[in-house]
C-alpha angles and dihedrals in degrees: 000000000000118000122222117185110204105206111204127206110178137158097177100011102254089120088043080058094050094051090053090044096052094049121073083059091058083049099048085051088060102259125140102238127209130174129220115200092161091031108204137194094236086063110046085056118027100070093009108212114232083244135015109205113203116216099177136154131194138241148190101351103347101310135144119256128264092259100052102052092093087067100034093048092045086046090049095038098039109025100205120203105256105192124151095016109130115206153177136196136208107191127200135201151129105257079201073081089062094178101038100034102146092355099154091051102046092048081053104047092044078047084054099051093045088062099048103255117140131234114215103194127015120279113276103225111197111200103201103205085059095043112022086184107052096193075068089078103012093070097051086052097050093039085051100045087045088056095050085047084055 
């Protein structure tokens, strides 16, 4: 069975809700789902999922959540090969914040990229003060991806 890793950055939850409410379609398409509310190093590469899924908004200007400094610290400090990791990312931001919308998403996903890992579908970027509830736009996008996977 197929492993997907859902990474959470949160400051309010609302991330974290979005996470819970992505994956029992990852579960009805056969994957093996586990949630990372204090995502760590250790378990975006050993065992590497099939697909780590990034559910991360962003604070202050631009920056990651509390939760989420110990990855993007080790990422940043360390910079792991990540080779062979396929990944996709839901961003979330306010686009009232012009310079730093998504911030937090789009710094991970170039980081990402820099260390070889692979996205698999283009960035979902929710604007919330056009969709308040970002499972509003986030199933559609995984229903949607998991089709096209079909």
């Amino acid at each position: 069975m197929p492993s997907v890793g859902i990474y959470v950055a949160t400051v309010y939850g609302g991330a974290l809700d979005v996470a819970e409410q992505v994956a029992p379609l990852f579960e009805s398409a056969g994957y093996d789902v586990d949630i990372h509310e204090t995502p760590m190093l250790d378990r975006l590469i050993e065992p590497k999922p099939d697909l780590a899924l990034f559910c991360i908004s962003t604070t202050g200007r631009g920056d990651y959540p509390g939760n989420f400094t110990g990855l993007s610290n080790a990422l940043e400090q360390q910079r792991p090969s990540l080779e062979g990791l396929l990944y996709a990312l839901i961003a979330m931001g306010d686009s009232e914040y012009e310079e730093t919308f998504c911030g937090a998403g789009r710094k991970l996903d170039a980081l990402l990229t820099e260390l070889d890992a692979h996205r698999v579908v283009e960035r979902l970027e929710v604007d919330a003060s056009e969709t308040p509830m970002a499972d509003d736009a986030a199933l559609p996008w995984v229903e949607q991806w998991l089709a096209d996977q079909s």
